[in-house]
Steps between C-alpha positions, in 0.01 A plus 500: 500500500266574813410189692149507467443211771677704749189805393253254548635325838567805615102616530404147639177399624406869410573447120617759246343628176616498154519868537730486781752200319492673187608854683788354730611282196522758273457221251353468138123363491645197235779423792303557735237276383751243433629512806177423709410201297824353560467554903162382426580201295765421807279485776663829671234762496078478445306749348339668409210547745232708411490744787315837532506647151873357447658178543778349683808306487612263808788280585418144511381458892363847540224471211116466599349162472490216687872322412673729697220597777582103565885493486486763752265297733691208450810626608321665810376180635752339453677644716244549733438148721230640714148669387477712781809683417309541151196619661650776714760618230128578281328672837904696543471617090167591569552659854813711387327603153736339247153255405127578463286213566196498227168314558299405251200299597635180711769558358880718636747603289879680582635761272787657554471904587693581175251325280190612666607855486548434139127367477292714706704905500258591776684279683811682564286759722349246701815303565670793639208607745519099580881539629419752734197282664769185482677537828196627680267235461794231559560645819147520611513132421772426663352723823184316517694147519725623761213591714331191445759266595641731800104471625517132432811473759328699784634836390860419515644775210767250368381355211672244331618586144439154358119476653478818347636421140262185523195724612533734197592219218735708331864491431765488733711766269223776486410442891862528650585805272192643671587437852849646471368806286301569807801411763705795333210696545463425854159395449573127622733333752650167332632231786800288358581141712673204373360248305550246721146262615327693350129397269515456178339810433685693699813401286295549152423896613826572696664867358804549405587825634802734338789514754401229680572128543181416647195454300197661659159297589276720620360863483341724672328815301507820708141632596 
């Protein structure tokens, strides 16, 4: 007989229609039906959901609701000791695209980019004009902290990678993938030294660089 937890796990958070079981199944209705009561009646799937003008099956963990919106949050904090690692994984989801951010009154609310699609089609349009604005407007961020710290220092055009990471509050991850995206395109000039006395946030920024077994803590961008 077809495992029909395997069908439903198989679709995940996205779910999967009775449609859709009953075609890869190839069951009987009466088996069928069977079947889902007794994954039902043991905990391993939840449905169905009215969705659209059908409804959907889930694997316990991947239905809607608030049970397993919770395990999932549970098991992120926990293994996350420090909020501002939270805080700039949410601006990095949002940042890359992979998370909208929703506002409603006071009021903010994340949903993932599958699951807004899902809610608003018009979406799908916007979100792809959004990706090609993306790397623009982080690097005219990025610019415009650069030449406020390099004016801060008298003009010197080494700018240290950790003042800049703090100046622009976002994550290290998205920030150094930036700076060596524009290395290889010879747009910036990134200055590896040892890590030895230097400031504390000096050592948070310093870059790894490919090939290298110094870490580099400054950059200059090419005018």
């Amino acid at each position: 007989m077809t495992d029909l937890y395997a069908l439903v796990f198989e679709a995940k958070a996205k779910g999967i229609s009775l449609a859709k079981i009953r075609d890869k199944s190839k069951l009987k209705d009466t088996i069928l039906q069977d079947e889902l009561r007794r994954l039902r009646s043991e905990y391993q799937i939840a449905g169905p959901f009215k969705y659209g003008r059908g409804f959907l099956y889930y694997a316990k963990g991947y239905e809607p609701g608030g049970e397993s919106v919770a395990r999932s949050i549970e098991m992120l904090i926990q293994h996350t000791r420090n909020k501002d690692f939270f805080k700039d994984g949410v601006r990095l989801l949002v940042a890359t695209g992979r998370a909208v951010e929703l506002k409603g009154g006071a009021s903010s609310y994340l949903l993932h980019i599958d699951a807004a699609r899902q809610l608003f089609p018009n979406m799908a349009a916007m979100t792809a004009e959004g990706e090609k604005a993306k790397p623009s407007l982080l690097k005219e961020q990025v610019l415009a902290a650069y030449h406020s710290l390099k004016s801060e220092q008298g003009g010197l055009s080494a700018v240290s990678i950790g003042k800049l990471l703090n100046r622009l509050g976002c994550s290290k991850e998205a920030l150094h993938q930036f700076l060596l995206e524009e290395a290889r395109g010879e747009n910036a000039d990134l200055h590896p030294t040892t890590l030895v006395d230097l400031s504390t946030e000096d050592r948070e920024g310093a870059l790894p660089i490919p090939g290298k077994s110094e870490s580099a803590i400054t950059v200059t961008f090419r005018e």
